[in-house]
N, C-alpha and C positions, 0 to 999 in steps of 0.2 A: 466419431469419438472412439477412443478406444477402450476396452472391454473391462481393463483393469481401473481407469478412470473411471468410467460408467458405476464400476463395483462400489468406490470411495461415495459416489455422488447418491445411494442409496442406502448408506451404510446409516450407523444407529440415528440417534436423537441427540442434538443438545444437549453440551453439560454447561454448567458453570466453572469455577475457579480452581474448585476442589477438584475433578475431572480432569483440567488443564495440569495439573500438581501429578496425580495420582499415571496419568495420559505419560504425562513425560518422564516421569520415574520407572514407570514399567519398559517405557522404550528404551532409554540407557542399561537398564541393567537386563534386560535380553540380546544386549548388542553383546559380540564376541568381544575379546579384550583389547584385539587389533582395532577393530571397527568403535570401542569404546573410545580409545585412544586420539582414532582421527575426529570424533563427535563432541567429545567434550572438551572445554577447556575452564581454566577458574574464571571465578564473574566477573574481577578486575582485570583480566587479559585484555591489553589493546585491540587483540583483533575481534572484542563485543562493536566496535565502532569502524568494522575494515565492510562496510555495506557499498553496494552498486545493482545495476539493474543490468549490465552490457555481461556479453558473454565474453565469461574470462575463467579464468583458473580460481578455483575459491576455495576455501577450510573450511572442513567438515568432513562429514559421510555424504555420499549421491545416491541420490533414489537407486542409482545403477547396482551400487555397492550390496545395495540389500535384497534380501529375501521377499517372496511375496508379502506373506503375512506382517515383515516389517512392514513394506510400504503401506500397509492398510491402516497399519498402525500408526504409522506418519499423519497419511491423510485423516485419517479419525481424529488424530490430535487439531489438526489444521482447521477439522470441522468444528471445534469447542473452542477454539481459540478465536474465529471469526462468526459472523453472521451469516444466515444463511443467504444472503445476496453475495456476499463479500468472498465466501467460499467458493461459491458458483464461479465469481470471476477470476479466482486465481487458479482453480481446476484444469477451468475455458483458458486461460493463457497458456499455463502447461500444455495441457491439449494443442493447442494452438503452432508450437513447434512441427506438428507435423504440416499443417498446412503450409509452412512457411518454411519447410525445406522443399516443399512441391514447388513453391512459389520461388525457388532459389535457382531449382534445376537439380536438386544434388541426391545424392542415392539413399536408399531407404535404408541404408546402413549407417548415415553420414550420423555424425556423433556432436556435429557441432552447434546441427538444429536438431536436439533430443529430449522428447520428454522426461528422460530419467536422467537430465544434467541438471537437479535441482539439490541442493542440499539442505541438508540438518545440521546446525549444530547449536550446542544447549552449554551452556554458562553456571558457573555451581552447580549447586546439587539440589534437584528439585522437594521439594518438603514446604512444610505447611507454616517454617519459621524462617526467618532469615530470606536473603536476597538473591535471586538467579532469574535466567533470561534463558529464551531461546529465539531458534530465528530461521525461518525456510525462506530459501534466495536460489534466484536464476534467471537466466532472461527475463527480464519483463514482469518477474516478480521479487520484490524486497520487504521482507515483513520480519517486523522485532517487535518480542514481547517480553517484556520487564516484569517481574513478580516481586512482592514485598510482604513478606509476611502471612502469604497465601491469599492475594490481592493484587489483580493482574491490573498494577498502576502507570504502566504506556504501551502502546500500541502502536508507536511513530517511531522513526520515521517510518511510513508505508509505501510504495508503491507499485502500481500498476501500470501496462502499458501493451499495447496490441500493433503487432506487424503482421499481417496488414492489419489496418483498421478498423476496415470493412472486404473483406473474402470476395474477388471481381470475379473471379471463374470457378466451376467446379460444383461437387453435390452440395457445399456449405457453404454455395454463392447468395450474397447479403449479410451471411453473418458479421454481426458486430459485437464486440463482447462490452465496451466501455460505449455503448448507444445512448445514457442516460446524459453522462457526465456532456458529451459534446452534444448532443440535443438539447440539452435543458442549457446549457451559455448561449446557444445559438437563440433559442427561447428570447435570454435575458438581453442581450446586444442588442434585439433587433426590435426590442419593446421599448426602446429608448429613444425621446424625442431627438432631433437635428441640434441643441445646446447640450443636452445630458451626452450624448455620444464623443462630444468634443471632449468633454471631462475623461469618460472612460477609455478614451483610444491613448496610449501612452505610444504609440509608435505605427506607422502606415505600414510596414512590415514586420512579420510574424519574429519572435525572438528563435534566438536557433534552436532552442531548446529551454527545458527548466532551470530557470535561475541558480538556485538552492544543489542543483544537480546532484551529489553523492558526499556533499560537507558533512561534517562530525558535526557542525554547530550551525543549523541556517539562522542565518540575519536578513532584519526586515530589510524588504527594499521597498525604493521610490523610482519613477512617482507611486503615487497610491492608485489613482485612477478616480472612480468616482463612488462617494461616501453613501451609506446604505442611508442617510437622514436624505439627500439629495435624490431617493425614489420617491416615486407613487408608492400607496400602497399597495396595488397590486406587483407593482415592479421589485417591491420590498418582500414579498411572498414567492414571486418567483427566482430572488436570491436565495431566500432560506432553502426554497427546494432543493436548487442544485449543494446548495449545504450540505442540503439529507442525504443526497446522493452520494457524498463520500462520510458522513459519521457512520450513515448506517451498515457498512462495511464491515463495523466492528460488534463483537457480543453484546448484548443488551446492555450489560451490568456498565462495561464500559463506554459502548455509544452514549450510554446518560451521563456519563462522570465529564467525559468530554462536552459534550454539547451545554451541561452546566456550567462547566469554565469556562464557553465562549460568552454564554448569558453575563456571568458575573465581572469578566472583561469588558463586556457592553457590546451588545448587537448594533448598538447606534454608531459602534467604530471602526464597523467592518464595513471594507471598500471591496469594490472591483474595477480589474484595468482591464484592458483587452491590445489586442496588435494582433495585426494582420486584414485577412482578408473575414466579411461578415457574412459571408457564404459561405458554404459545403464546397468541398473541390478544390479551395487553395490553402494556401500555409495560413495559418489561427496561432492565437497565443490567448492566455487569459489566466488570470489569478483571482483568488478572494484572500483578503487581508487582515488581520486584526491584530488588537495589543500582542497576542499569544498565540495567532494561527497564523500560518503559510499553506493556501491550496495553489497549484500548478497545473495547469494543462497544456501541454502544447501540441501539437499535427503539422510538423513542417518536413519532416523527413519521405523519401522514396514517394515522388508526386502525393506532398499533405494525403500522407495514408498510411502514418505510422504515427501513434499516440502512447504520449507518454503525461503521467500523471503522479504528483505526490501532494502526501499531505506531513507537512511540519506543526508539532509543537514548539514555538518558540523560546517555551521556557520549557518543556519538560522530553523532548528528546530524548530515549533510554531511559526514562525516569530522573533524568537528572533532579528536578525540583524535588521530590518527593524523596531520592536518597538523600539528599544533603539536610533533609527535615529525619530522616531516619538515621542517621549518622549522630546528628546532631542530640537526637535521645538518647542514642543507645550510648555514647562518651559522656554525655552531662544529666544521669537519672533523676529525677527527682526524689 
């Protein structure tokens, strides 16, 4: 791991909202006016919704762009803005470019597998009223956070994803950085009687990748697979696990806001499908479903050893739900 990572992954303590506010206001306005310039944009700017996870050209500032103590600042932010599980694994993915330009053959110069090809960039003007976002993206990592009124109200679209998926050679051989998410499906597939598994297989081969991929707006799909009333109860416990395994990604305040609104959507409505192979080693596919969630995982790329993972709100992506309730006050006061 490298030295400057290591520094982020020791650094202060949890904050809350106000922290996330305070975090990101001091970052913009210690940015020079050039570096301000490429970093911010207004809230309603289309490119709050120009997101992807593949290595490509993107808007913003890049870890590169900046100063040590910026990037610290970065990652600090990153820290308060997620959980400390959730932190960990978007660190370990950054990080993870190194090993995965070993794993490519390409020189220790190479820029294209680079830790510091991640950007920043921040939507309005952060404060403790009114509406703005921010958003760190790069390979393998997609993360957008919505703020309303100094109330960090979406955390989606998220994701994560790991090339390799598990590290075959070298001092970091075994590492896995996403070992929960595809152990605990593999957990759930394989606890399933000979009729429950017919339900849940929606295809004998793995989907090429996540449905939902990099859309502004994911919409539900079918089939559903097989419905969370159609477990045991313990097969119904080791759904919600793998649940936990991606809410708890997110900071406290909001992992509970979220996992409330799966409850009051109804847990008795959440399905999971699967495709592919129900072993370790081949291409996998698998989702969990609800009125208002979309989870994704899949493992089909560079011999099933490259994992890719999202989670959608279906109604509140960017905040969408929650501004058109905020909009709607602030034009019609009482």
């Amino acid at each position: 791991m490298k030295p400057w990572i290591l520094l982020f992954i020791t650094g202060s303590a949890f904050g809350q909202q106000a922290d996330i506010t305070n975090r990101t206001g001091q970052f913009v306005q210690h940015l020079s006016p050039a570096l301000r310039e490429k970093a911010q944009y207004k809230f309603d700017d289309a490119e709050r919704f120009n997101w992807h996870f593949v290595p490509r050209s993107r808007n913003g500032v890049s870890l590169r762009d900046l100063s040590a103590d910026q990037r610290t600042a970065v990652f600090g932010l990153l820290k308060v803005s997620l959980s400390e599980q959730g932190y960990r694994k978007a660190t370990s993915i950054v990080d993870h470019e190194n090993i995965l330009r070993e794993v490519e053959g390409r020189n220790s110069d190479d820029r294209y597998r680079d830790p510091l090809n991640y950007y920043v960039t921040v939507f309005g003007q952060p404060g403790a009223s009114g509406v703005w976002a921010w958003r760190f993206e790069g390979h393998h990592v997609a993360l957008n956070f919505t703020t309303i009124n100094d109330r960090l109200e979406s955390s989606t679209p998220s994701f994560f994803g790991s090339n390799p998926a598990i590290v075959k050679n070298g001092p970091e051989r075994g590492k896995q950085i996403l070992s929960e998410e595809s152990n605990r499906g593999f957990d759930l597939i394989n606890a399933l009687d000979p009729d429950q598994l017919k339900k849940a297989m929606i295809a004998e081969q793995a989907l090429p990748d996540i449905v939902s991929f990099n859309s502004r707006k994911a919409e539900p799909v079918t089939p559903a697979g097989i419905s969370y009333r159609e477990l045991s109860d313990k097969q119904q416990k080791m759904l919600l696990t793998l649940l936990d395994v991606y809410v708890n990604n997110y900071t406290l305040g909001f992992s509970k806001k979220l996992m409330a609104k799966i409850q009051k959507a109804g847990v008795d409505n959440l399905s999971f499908a699967w495709a592919g192979s129900t072993k370790e080693g081949a291409a996998y596919y698998y989702r969990i479903q609800g009125p208002m969630l979309l989870i994704e995982l899949d493992n089909t790329q560079n011999n099933a050893n490259h994992v890719h993972s999202v989670v959608r709100d279906l109604t509140n992506d960017f905040a969408d739900d929650i501004l058109k309730e905020h909009y709607q006050k602030e034009h019609n006061p009482k």
